[in-house]
Every structure is written in structure tokens, then in C-alpha cells.
C-alpha positions as CSV (number, residue, x, y, z in Angstrom):
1,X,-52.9,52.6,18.3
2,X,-52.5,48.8,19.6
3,X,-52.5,48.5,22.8
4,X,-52.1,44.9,24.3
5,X,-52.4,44.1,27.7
6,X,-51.2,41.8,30.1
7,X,-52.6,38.2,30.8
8,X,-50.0,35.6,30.8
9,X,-50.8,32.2,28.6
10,X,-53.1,34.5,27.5
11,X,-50.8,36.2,25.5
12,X,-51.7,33.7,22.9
13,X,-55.1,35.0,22.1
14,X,-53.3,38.1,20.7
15,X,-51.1,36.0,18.6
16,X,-54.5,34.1,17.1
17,X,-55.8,37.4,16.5
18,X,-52.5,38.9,14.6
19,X,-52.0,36.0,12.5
20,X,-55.8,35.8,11.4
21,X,-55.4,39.9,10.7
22,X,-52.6,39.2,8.9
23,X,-54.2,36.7,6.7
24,X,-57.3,38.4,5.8
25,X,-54.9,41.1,4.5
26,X,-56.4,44.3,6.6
27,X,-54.3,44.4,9.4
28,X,-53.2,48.1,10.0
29,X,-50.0,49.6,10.3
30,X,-50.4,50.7,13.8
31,X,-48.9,54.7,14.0
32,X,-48.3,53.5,17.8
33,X,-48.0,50.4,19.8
34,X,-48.1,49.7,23.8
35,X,-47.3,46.4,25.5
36,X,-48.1,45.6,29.5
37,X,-46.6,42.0,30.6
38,X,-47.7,39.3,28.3
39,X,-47.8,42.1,25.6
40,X,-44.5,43.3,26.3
41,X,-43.3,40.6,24.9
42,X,-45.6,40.5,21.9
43,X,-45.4,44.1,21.1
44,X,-42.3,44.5,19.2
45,X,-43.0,41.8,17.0
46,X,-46.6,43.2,16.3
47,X,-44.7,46.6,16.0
48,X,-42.8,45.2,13.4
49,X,-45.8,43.4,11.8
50,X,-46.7,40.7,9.8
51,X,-43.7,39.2,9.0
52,X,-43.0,38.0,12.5
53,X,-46.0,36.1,13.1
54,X,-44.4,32.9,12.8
55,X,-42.1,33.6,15.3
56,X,-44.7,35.3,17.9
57,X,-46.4,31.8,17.2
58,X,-43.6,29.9,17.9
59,X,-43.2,31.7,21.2
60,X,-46.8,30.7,22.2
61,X,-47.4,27.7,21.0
62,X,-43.9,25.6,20.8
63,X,-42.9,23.9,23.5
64,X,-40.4,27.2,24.0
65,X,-43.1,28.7,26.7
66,X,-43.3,25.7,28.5
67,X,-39.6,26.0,29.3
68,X,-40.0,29.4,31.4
69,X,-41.1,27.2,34.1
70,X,-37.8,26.9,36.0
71,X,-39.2,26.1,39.8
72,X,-36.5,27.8,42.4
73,X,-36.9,24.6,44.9
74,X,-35.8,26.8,47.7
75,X,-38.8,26.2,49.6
76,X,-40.6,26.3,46.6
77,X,-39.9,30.3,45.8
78,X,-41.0,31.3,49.7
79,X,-37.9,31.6,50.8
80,X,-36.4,33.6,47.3
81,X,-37.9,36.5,45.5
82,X,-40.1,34.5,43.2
83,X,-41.3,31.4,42.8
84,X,-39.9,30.4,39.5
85,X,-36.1,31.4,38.7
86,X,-36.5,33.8,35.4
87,X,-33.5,32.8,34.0
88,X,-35.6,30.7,31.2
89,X,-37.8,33.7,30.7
90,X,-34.1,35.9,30.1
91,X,-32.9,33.8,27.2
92,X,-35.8,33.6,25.8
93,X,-36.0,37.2,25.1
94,X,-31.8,37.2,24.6
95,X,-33.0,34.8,22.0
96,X,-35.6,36.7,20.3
97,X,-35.0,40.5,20.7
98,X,-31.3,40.8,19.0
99,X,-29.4,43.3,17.2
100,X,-31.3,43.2,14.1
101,X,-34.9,43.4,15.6
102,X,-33.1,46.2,17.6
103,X,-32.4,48.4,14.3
104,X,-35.6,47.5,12.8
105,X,-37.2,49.1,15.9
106,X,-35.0,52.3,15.7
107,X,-36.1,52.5,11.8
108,X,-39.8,52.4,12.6
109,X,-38.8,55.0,15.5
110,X,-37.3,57.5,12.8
111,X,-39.8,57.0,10.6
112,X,-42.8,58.6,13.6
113,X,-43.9,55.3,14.9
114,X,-43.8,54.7,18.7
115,X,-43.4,51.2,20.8
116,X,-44.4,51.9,24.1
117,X,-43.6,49.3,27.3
118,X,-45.1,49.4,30.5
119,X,-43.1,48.3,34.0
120,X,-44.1,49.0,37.5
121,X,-41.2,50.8,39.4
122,X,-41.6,49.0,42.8
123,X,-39.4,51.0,45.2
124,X,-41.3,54.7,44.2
125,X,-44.9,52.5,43.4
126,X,-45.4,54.3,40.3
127,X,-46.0,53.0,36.5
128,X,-43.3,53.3,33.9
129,X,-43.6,53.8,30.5
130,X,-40.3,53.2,28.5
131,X,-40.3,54.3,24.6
132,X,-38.6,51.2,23.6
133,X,-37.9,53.0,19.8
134,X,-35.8,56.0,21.5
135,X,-34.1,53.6,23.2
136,X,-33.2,51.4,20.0
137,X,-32.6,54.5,18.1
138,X,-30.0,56.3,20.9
139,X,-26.1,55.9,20.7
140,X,-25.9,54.2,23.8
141,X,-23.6,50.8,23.9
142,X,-26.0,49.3,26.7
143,X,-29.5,50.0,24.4
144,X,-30.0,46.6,24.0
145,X,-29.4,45.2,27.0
146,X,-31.5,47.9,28.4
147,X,-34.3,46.7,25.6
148,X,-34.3,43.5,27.1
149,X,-34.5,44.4,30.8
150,X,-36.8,46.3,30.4
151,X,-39.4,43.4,28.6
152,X,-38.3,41.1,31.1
153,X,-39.5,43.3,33.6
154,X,-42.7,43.9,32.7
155,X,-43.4,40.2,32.0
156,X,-42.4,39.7,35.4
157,X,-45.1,39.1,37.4
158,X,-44.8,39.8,41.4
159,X,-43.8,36.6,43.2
160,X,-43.6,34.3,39.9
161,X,-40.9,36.0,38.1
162,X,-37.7,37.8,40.5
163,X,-37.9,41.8,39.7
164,X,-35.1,43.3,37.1
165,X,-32.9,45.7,38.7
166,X,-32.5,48.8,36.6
167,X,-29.4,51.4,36.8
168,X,-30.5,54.8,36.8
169,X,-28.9,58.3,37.5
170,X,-30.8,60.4,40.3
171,X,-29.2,63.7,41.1
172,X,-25.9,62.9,39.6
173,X,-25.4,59.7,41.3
174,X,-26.4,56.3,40.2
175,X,-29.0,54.2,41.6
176,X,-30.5,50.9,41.2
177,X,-34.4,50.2,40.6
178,X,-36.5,47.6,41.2
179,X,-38.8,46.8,38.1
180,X,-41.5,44.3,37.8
181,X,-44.8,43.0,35.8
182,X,-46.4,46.3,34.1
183,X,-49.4,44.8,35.0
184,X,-49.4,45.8,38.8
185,X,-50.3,49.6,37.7
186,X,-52.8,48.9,34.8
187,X,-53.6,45.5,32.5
188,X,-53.0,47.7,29.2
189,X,-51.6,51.3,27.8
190,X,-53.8,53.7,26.1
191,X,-53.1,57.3,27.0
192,X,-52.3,59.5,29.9
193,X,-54.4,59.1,33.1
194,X,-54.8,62.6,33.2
195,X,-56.4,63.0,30.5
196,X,-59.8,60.9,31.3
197,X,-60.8,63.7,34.3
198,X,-59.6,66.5,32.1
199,X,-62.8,68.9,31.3
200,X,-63.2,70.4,28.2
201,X,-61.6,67.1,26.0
202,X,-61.7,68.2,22.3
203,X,-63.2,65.7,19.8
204,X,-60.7,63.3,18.5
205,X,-62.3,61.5,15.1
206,X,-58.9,60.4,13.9
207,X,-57.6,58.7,17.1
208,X,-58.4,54.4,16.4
209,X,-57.6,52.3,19.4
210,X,-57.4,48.5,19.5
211,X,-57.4,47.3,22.9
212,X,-56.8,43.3,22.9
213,X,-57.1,42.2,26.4
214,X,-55.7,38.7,27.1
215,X,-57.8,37.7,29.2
216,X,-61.9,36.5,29.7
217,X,-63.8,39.2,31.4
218,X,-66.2,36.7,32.0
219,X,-66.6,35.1,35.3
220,X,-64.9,31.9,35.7
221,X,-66.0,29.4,37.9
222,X,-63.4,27.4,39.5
223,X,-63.5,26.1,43.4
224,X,-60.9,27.2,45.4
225,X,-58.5,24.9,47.7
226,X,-58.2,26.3,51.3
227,X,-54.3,26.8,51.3
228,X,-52.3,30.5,51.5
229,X,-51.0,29.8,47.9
230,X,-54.3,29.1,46.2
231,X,-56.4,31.7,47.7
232,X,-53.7,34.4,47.5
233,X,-53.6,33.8,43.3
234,X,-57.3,33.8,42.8
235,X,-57.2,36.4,44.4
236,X,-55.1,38.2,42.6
237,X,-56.5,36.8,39.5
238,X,-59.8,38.7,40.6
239,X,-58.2,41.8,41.3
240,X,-56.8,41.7,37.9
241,X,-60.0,41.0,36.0
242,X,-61.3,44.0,38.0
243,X,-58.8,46.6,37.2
244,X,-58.9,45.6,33.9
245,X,-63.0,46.5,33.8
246,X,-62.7,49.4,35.2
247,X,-59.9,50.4,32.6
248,X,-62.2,49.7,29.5
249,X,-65.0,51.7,31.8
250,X,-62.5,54.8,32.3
251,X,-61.3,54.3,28.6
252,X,-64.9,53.6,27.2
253,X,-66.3,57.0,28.6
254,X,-63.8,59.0,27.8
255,X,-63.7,57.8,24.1
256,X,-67.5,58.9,24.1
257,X,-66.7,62.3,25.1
258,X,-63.9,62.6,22.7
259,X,-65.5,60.9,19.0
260,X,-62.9,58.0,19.8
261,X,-62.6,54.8,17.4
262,X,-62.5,52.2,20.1
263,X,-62.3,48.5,19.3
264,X,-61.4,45.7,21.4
265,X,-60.8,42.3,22.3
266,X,-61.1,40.0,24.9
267,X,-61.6,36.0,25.4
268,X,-65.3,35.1,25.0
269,X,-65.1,31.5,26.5
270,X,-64.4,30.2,29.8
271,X,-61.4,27.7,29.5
272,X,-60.3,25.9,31.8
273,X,-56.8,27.3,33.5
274,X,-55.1,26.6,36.4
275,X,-52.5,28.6,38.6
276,X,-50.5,25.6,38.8
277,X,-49.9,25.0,35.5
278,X,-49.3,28.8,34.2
279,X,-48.3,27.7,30.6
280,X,-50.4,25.1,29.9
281,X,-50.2,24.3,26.2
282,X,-54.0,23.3,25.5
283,X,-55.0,26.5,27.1
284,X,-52.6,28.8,25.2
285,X,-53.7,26.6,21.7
286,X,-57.5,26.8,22.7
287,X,-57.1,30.4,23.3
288,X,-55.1,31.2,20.2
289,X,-58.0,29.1,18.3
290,X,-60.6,31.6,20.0
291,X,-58.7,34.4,19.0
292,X,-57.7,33.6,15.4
293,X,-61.6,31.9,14.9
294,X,-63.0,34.9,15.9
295,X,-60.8,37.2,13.4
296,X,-61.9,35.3,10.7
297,X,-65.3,35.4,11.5
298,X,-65.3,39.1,12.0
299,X,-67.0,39.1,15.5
300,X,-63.4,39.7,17.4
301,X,-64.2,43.7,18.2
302,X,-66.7,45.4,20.0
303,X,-67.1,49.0,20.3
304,X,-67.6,49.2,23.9
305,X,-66.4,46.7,27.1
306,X,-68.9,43.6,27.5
307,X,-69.0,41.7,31.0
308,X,-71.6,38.9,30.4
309,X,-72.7,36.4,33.1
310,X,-70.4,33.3,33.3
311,X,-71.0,31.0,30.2
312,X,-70.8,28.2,32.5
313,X,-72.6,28.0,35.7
314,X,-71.6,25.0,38.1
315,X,-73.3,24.0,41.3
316,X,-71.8,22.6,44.6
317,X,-73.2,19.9,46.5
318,X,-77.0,21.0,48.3
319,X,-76.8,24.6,46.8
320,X,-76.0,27.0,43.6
321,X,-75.0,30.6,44.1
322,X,-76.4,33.3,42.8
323,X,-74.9,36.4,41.7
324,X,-76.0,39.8,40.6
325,X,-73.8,41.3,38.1
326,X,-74.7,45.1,38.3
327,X,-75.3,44.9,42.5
328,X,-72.2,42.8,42.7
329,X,-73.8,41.0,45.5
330,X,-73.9,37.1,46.2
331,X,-75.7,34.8,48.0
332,X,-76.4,30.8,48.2
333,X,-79.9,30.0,46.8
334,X,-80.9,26.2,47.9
């Protein structure tokens, strides 16, 4: 199993690690494949493999992902659903996921492979997990369309992206659904919940899971403006980081119990990032440099989550601040 996880311009660390995979010529043929947000939209071309590495590049690292930024100037987003439009975000995947991709998917589907994407159902507050290869595979006139909603959706991060409305049938009569970034329920897809408080888990030797989280688990210093905006997506940015720790944990100790394979990935350096500039290019290259470097290198995988201290420590004026990492305590040390 693949399983990559949400993290915006991040998404381009898991395009560095692909194509470096790809290169050194060991890159599985993953039996299963999940995507959350950013990895959404990376998923079916890492489903499909190797052969689509250019274009998963071209996504991250052209000037294409620079486009999605389409401001709504309606009081800058606060009066709309989102911030930023989505409808540069829509043809890009119009672009890219087309009829052909479509009936590769359903081929891989037939053949016992699974693509797995994750949404967050807003109006019921529960995760969604939509098997993209059923989809691709059914009879149904409105599959691709459906396909493409349904990545949209889960790359659509709460107040950045507007949610996708979904039509579903609910006792007989059809409803509409508000979907948004899979991200809100959990930064990555691995198994069923359930299963990590189960007792008696049997031992699993055959089950390898790749977890590439796009995104540094690091702390990352950065000083933060006093404005509503600001604070409100650091601290969301924190809360992210956090969930996504405590998944690994959850995953981590449950892989013990059951004689799990577990790899994974995550961004080893702090680079610099801002909220403002979501798809910065030099961060998605220097990120896609990490990730491909590190490949090569063959220090890209660890066998159990890592949260170091921040690489980079920097100090206000008068004082530095001290933090334990296991206490989860601060204070200001003069």
C-alpha cells in the first residue's frame, strides 16, 4: 500500500520521491493506493505508475500550479465560500484526469488493484472514502465527471478552495452533499479506524505500507502577524502537523502489534513557506529536491514516525524560547 497524504505545495515532495523511485528502478507496483488532498491529486498518476511521472512533474513544478491561485476579490473570499475561486483548480484536473486515464484506472481495478480517495462529508462530519477504480470501472455515463468531483473535493481545502456539491440518493430521493479537503478527517489513508482498538489483531507479515507525508513534522519557526487571517492559518497549520503525529503514533503501534512493514516519509528540512503564497514555486522545487535527494540517497524511509527538535532555532529580541518536546510545555528563557 501507498498511502499519500495531504499537504498542499507539499504535494511536490511526493513527486521528488516517485520520480527518484522510478529511476533507481525498484519502485513497487503498489496492490493498493490511497490519496488525501494534495495526494488526491497525485494518486492516480502514482496508481498508474511510472510512466506518468513527467506529467505529475509538470503539475508541481510548471508554472500550471501557480495558476490555481484565482483570488475571489469579493472581500477577499470573506464574504464567499472560499477565498480563492476553484475554478483554476477544476480545469486543471478536466485537464488531466480524461477518458483514457479513466479506462486505465478501471483496467488496474479489474485486474485487483484498488485507488482509494479520501473527502470529508461536511453536512454529516464524517470521512469519505471513494474507490475511485469501481467508479471508473461501472457503466455509469456520469463516472467521470463523478471522478473528478470527487479529487476536486478532497483537494479542497476549507476556506481556500469552495466545497463540491455531490448528488446522492438517500431513501429514494436525491440529495445534494457538501464535500471538501480529505484532510479535515485525517492527513493520510491506511486502514479502517476500527481496526487500531481491535484486541486480538492477528499478525500481518505480508501487509507493506508506504506512508509519504507531505509535510515537515519538524517544528517550524515562523513569527506570527497579530491579524484574524494569519493566526487562524497557523493555526490550522498546527492542528494539522498534530493530527498527522498522532496518525503515524496510532498507525506505528498498531503495525507493532500486527508484524507490519511500515515505511515512511516526511520533509526533513525546515523551508521557508508562507500562507500567503500557497504555491510558491521555490518551495514546491526545494521540496521536490529534498524528496527526490533523499531517494537517491536511500535515507527517505524510516520504520517508525520521527519528530526531532526544530533544525532551526531563531530568537526574538531580549529572549529565546524554550520548548520541551515530550512535556509539550514552553516558556521564555532570557
Amino acid at each position: 500500500m501507498l498511502a499519500i497524504s495531504g499537504g498542499g505545495a507539499g504535494g511536490a515532495f511526493s513527486v521528488g520521491i516517485l520520480s527518484a523511485w522510478s529511476e533507481l528502478g525498484n519502485r513497487p507496483r503498489f496492490q493498493v493506493v490511497t490519496g488525501v488532498s494534495t495526494g488526491a491529486l497525485i494518486a492516480p498518476f502514482a496508481f498508474l505508475g511510472s510512466a506518468y511521472d513527467a506529467q505529475l512533474r509538470r503539475l508541481y513544478l510548471s508554472n500550471e500550479a501557480r495558476s490555481l491561485v484565482d483570488i475571489d476579490w469579493r472581500g477577499l473570499g470573506l464574504l464567499s465560500a472560499s477565498l480563492l475561486q476553484g475554478d483554476a483548480l477544476r480545469k486543471m484536473v478536466e485537464d488531466n484526469i480524461t477518458d483514457e486515464i479513466l479506462r486505465e484506472i478501471a483496467r488496474e481495478h479489474q485486474a485487483g488493484r484498488r485507488l482509494l480517495v479520501m473527502t470529508t462529508n461536511l453536512d454529516t462530519q464524517r470521512a469519505v472514502v471513494w474507490n475511485i477504480g469501481a467508479i471508473a470501472d461501472s457503466d455509469s455515463q456520469d463516472a467521470l465527471a463523478l471522478v473528478r468531483q470527487i479529487l476536486i473535493a478532497s483537494a479542497s481545502v476549507p476556506g481556500i478552495f469552495p466545497p463540491v456539491s455531490i448528488r446522492t440518493v438517500v431513501d429514494g430521493r436525491q440529495i445534494r452533499e457538501l464535500h471538501s479537503d480529505g484532510g479535515s478527517s485525517s492527513q493520510f489513508l491506511t486502514l479502517p479506524e476500527h481496526l487500531f482498538v481491535a484486541s486480538g489483531q492477528a499478525r500481518n507479515e505480508n501487509l507493506h505500507i508506504y506512508v509519504i507525508i507531505n509535510n515537515a513534522l519538524i517544528p517550524e519557526f515562523s513569527m506570527s502577524p497579530e491579524r484574524a487571517l494569519p493566526i487562524m492559518a497557523r493555526a490550522y497549520a498546527i492542528l494539522l502537523k498534530s493530527q498527522t503525529k498522532q496518525g503515524l503514533i496510532a498507525l506505528y503501534n498498531y503495525g507493532r502489534r500486527s508484524a507490519i512493514n511500515l515505511n515512511i516519509a516526511s520533509i526533513d528540512e525546515q523551508v521557508p513557506y508562507s500562507m500567503t503564497d500557497p504555491l510558491n514555486g521555490s518551495y514546491m522545487r526545494t521540496v521536490y529536491d529534498i524528496g527526490y535527494r533523499n531517494t537517491v540517497e536511500g535515507r527517505v524511509w524510516a520504520q517508525q514516525p520521527k519528530f526531532p527538535r526544530s533544525q532551526r532555532h531563531e530568537a526574538n529580541r531580549g529572549s529565546r524560547h524554550s520548548c520541551s518536546d515530550v512535556a509539550g510545555t514552553c516558556g521564555s528563557v532570557r
